[in-house]
N, C-alpha and C positions, 0 to 999 in steps of 0.2 A: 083555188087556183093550183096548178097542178107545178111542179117543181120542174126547173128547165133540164134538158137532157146536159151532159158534161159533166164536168167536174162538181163536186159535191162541195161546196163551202164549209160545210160542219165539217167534212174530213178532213179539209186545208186547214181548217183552224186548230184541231184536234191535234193534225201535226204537224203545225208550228209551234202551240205549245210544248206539247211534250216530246215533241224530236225537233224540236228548232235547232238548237247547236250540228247539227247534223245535216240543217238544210232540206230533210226527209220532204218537205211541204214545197220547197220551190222544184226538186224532182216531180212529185205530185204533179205540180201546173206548168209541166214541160219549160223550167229554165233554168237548166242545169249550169250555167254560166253560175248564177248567183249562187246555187246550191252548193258549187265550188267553193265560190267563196266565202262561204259561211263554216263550210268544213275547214278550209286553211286557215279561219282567222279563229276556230277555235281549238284548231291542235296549235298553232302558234301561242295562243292564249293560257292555255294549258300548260302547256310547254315551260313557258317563261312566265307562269303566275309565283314564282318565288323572288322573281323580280317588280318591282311596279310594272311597268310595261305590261304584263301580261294579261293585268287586270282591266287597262284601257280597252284591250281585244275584247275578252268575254264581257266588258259592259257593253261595246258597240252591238255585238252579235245579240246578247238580251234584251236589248233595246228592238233591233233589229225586229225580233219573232215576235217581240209585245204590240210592235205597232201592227206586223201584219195579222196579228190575232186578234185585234180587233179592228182592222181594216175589214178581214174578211166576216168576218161577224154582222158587221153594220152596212158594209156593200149591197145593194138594193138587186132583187133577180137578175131584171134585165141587165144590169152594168155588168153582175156579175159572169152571164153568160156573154155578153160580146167580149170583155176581155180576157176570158176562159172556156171557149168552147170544146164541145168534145173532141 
């Protein structure tokens, strides 16, 4: 079976893992709204990880990119191409 035209899953997944705090992966799949917000809540997170507080932020956002790394991993083709087309 031949892999659907769009967005590539292995690459969304690649970089959620390792540029998730960045957002790098919801840029990827065109939703820069989120990808926002994954950059502000980890320079906030950052920011104020000398305080508690900060470390509530980067566990949301690592939570965040874990679940969509293996959302996209186990997303079946077809789903993945209607909710991600090219």
């Amino acid at each position: 079976m031949a892999a659907p035209a769009g967005k590539s899953k292995i690459a969304a997944a690649l970089l959620a893992f390792f540029l998730g705090q960045l957002g790098i992966h919801r840029f990827y799949l065109n939703q820069p709204g989120m990808g926002i917000g994954l950059i502000v809540m980890s320079v906030i997170g950052y920011a104020t990880a000398a305080f508690v507080v900060g470390w509530f932020f980067l566990v949301a956002v690592w939570i965040i990119c874990l679940i969509d790394f293996i959302t996209y991993l186990t997303m079946n083709d077809e789903a993945w191409a209607a909710k991600y087309p090219a």
